[in-house]
C-alpha positions, 0 to 999 in steps of 0.5 A: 500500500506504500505505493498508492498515489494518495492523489488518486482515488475512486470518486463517490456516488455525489461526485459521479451525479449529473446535474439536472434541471429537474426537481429531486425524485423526478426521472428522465426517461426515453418513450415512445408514442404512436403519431396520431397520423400513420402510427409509427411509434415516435421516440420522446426523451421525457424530462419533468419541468421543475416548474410545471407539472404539465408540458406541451409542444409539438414534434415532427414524425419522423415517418410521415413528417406530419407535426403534432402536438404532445402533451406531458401530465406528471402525476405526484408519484413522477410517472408521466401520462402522454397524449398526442392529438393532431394539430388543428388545420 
């Protein structure tokens, strides 16, 4: 053990954290949702707002390269519900 550099040590769990604009207990995940146009399952990379618990935007399909519009309801446990609708013409 003399041989150790006492520079070098393995970094603990708080040090390995990334920072994330969400609150605390809130989890990033990726999804999938069908395009309410032709149905081809779209990926979402969800990421809770810490200052909302609802989220709406609009994505492009990447199939059909029709926009809609998604809308994210987090529930108090942090699970998200997903609904896509088209937008209005």
């Amino acid at each position: 053990m003399a041989d150790e550099d006492p520079e070098i040590r393995e970094p603990d769990a708080t040090e390995l954290a990334i920072p994330s604009p969400t609150e605390p207990g809130m989890v990033t995940h990726d999804d999938t949702i069908p395009c309410p146009y032709c149905g081809t399952e779209n990926s979402l990379f969800l990421e809770p707002s810490s200052d909302s618990s609802e989220q709406e935007y609009v994505e492009e399909c990447r199939q059909c390269g029709y926009s809609y519009a998604i809308r994210e309801v987090y529930e108090a446990s942090g699970e998200p519900r997903i609904h896509a609708e088209q937008l209005p013409d």
